[in-house]
N, C-alpha and C positions, 0 to 999 in steps of 0.2 A: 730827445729834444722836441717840445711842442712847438708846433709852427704859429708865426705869428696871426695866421689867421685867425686861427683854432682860440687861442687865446681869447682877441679882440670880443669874436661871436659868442665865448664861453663867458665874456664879462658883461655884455648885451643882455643875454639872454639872463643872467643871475641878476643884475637890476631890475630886470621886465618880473624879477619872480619865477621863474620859467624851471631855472637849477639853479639849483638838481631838483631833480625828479622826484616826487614823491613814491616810497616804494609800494603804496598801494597802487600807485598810478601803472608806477612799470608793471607790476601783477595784472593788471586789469588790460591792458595794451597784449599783455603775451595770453590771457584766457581770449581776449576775444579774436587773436590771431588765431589761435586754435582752431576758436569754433567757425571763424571763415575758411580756414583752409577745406574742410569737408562741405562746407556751403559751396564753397567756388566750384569745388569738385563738379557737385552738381550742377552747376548752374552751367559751368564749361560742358559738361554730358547734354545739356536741355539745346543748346548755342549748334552745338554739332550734329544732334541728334535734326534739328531743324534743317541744318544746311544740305543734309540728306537729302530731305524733303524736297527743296528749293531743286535741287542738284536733277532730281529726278523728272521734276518740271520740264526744269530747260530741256531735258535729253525727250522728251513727251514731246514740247511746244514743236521741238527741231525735224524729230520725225512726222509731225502734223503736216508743217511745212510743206516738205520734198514730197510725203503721200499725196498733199494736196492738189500741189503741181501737177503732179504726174495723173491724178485724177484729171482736173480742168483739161489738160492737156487731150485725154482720152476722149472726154464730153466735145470737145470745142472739133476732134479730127470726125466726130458722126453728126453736127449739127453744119447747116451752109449758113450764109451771112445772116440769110433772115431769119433764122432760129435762132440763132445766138441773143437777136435780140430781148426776146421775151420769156427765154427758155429759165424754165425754175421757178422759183416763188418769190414773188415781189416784197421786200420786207421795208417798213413802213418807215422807219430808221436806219437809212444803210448808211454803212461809215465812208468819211470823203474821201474818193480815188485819190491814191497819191501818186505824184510823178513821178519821173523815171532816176531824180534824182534825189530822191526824198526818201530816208530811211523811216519802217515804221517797226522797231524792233518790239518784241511781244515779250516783257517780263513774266517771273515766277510771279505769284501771287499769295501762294498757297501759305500759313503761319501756320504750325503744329501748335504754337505757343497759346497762339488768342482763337486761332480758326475753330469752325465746328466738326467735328466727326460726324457723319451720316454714316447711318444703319448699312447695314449688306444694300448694294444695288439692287432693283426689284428686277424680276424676270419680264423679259422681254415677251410682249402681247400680240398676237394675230392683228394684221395692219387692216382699218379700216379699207382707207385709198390701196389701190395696187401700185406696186410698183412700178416709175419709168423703164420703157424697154429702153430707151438708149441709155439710163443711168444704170441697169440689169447687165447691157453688154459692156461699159466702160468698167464694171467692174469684174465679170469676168476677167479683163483683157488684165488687168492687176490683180488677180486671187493669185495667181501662183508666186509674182514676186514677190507677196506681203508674205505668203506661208515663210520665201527662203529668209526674208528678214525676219521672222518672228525666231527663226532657231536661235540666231545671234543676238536681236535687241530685246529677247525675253517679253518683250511684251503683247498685252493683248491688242491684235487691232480689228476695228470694225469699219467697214468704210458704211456709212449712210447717205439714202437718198435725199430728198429736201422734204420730206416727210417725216423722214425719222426712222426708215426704215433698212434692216442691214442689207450691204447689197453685195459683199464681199469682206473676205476677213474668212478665219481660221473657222466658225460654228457662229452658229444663232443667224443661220442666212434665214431672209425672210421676216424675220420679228420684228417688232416694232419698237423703239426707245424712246417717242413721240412723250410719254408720259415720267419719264427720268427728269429730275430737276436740272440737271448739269446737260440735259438735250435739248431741254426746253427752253434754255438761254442761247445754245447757238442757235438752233432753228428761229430764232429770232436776231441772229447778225452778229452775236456776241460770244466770243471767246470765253469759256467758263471751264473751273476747273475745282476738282470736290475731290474731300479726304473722307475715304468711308469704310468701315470696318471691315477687315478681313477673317473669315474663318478657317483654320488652316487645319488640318489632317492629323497634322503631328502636336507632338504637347509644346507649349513653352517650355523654353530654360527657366531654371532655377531664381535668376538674378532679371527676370524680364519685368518686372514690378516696376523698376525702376524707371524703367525707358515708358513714355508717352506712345511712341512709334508704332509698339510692339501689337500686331493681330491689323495693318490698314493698308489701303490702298488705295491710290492716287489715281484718279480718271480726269482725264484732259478730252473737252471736245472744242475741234477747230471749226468754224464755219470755212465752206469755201462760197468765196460772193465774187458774182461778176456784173459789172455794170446795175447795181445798185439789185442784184435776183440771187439768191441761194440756189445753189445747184448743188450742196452736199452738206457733208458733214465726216471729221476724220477723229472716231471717239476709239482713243489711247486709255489702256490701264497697266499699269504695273504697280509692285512691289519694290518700297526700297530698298534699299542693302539695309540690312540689320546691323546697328552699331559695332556689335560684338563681331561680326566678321569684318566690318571695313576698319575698326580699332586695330585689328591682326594684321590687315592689311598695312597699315597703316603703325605696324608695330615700331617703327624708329621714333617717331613724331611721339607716339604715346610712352615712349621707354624716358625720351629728350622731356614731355610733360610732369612724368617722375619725378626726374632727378631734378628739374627745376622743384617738384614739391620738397622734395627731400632736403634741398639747399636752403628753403626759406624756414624748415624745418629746425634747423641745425645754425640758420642766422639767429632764430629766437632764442636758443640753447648758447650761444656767444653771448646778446647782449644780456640773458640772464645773468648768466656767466659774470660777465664784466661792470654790470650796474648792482650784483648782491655777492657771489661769491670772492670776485677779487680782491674787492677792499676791506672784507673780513680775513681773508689771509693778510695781504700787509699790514691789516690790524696788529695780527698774529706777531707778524716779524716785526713790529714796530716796540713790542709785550718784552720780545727775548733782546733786543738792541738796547731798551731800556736797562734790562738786568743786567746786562754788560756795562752799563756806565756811560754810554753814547748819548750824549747831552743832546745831537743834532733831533734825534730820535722824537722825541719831545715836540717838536711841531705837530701841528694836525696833517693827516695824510691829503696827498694832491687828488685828486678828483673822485671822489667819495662815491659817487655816481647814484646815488639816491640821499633824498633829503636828509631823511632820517640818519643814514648813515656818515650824514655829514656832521649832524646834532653829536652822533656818538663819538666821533672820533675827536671831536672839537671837545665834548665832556672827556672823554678817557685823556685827553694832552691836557686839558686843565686841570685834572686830578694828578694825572703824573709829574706835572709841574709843580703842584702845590706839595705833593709829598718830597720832592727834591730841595721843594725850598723849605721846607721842616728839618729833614736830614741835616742840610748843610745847617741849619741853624741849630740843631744838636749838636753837630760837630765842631762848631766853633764855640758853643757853649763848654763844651769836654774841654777844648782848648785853654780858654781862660780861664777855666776851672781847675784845671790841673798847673796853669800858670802863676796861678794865686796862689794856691796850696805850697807849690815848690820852693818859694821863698823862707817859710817859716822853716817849713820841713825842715829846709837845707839848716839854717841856722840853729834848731834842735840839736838835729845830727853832729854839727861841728862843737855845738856845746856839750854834748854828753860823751864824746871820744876826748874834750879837754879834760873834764869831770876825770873820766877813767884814766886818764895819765896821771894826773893828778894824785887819785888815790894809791895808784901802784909803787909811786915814787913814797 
């Protein structure tokens, strides 16, 4: 039973010209399904492979943060009021204090898609300036807790003077990053953050072509500013998860993205199905209902589902039609044929058994 919806919208749309569907059309709807379903692939690969990125940031900006803190924290417990005032480098643009109830949260920035890759980060240079002895002891007093958080949060950290110079952190104490482009934007008040190529020990996989991501790494530097002065810098590097391990991680999600491919897979293999192979079998059964004598049979099939197939089945019922109406008019030609004949016949027949009576007598 068709719903009367189905109808109403099936006669709409056959006025508008719309259906049936032309079967080049349907062909051409299920080729270019095809060819997106391995487009999407990727394009879903590029989407995720990004939010990695992004993903990495945050967890970079969040640790800048609390390092940060905990720096100021240490500067502000060895300077007295009147140091505080003027302590660090005056920066010419400082961004406006905000209140105590004034959120100023710090987005990712970083796009894998549009962003640039920079080369290997340059090695760090013998510092002109010498370093702050109170920004030398504030960072002592945090080298051992950044070593215990580097085992856990993987990543690289440096704390820097307002120079540019390391003053604590895992190695490269002493150097200078005054001349790094992603330094050279905080030392001047601003949060900056660079994707830059990684060379790594081991070989790629096999399938690393595909991925953008594959061989870089993310450096984050925080300023830390107090009262319109730079007193640091908290420059963060890490590595981010490699798709192919957080995809495994991640194996439900990617098993559940399958089966969704495989489903729209297998809807295109239906509506093939049901706009070219079905109505060539009711074709079929409509061929053998005919030889059986089934007059109903002889209509054009209901929903044809492509144009063309609608042209055929409407040709094949007007040809089976027309030969039924040939047939039956042979057959009632035999009829009156043999009804005409039978008269004389009969009256031959009765005259030549009179004849033979006749003669025998």
């Amino acid at each position: 039973m068709i719903p009367d919806w189905y109808s109403g919208l099936k006669g709409v749309l056959t006025r508008l010209g719309i259906l049936p569907l032309s079967l080049w059309v349907i062909l051409l709807i299920v080729n270019l399904t095809v060819l997106i379903l391995p487009l999407g692939s990727i394009f879903f690969f590029r989407i995720y492979e990004n939010q990695l990125i992004a993903e990495t940031e945050a967890e970079l900006i969040s640790q800048s943060v609390f390092i940060g803190e905990m720096y100021k924290r240490e500067i502000r417990d060895r300077l007295d009021s009147k140091q505080r005032e003027d302590y660090g480098l005056a920066l010419e643009n400082p961004p406006p204090k905000a209140s105590v109830d004034f959120y100023t949260p710090l987005n990712p920035k970083l796009d894998l898609a549009t962003g640039t890759i920079y080369p290997k980060r340059p090695d760090g240079r013998l510092p002109i300036t010498p370093s702050d002895t109170i920004a030398i002891a504030a960072g002592l007093a945090l080298d051992e807790m950044l070593l215990e958080a580097q085992r856990t949060t993987l990543a690289g950290i440096r704390v820097l003077d307002f120079n540019g110079t390391v003053i604590a952190g895992a190695n490269e104490k002493g150097l200078a990053f005054a001349h790094v482009i992603e330094v050279v934007g905080a030392l001047n008040g601003k949060y900056t953050s660079v994707i830059r190529q990684r060379i790594s020990d081991e070989p790629p996989p096999s399938i690393a072509s595909i991925s953008r991501g594959t061989g870089i790494r993310i450096f984050t530097v925080y300023p830390i500013i107090s009262n319109g002065y730079l007193w640091g810098a908290i420059y963060l590097s890490r590595t981010p998860k490699s798709i192919l391990k957080h995809m495994y991680a991640e194996k439900t999600k990617v098993i559940l993205a399958g089966l969704s491919m495989l489903a729209m897979t297998l809807f295109i293999v239906l509506i093939t199905s049901w706009t070219i192979v079905r109505p060539i079998y009711r074709l079929i059964e409509r061929t053998k209902k005919i030889s059986a004598g089934d007059k109903e049979a002889l209509e054009p099939i209901d929903l044809p589902g492509t144009r063309e197939m609608a042209l055929l089945t409407r040709s094949f019922s007007d040809t089976a039609r027309s030969l039924h109406e040939r047939s039956n008019y042979i057959k009632n030609f035999a009829t009156h044929v043999s009804h005409e004949l039978k008269t004389p016949l009969t009256s031959i027949r009765g005259a030549a058994e009179l004849w033979g009576n006749i003669l025998r007598r």
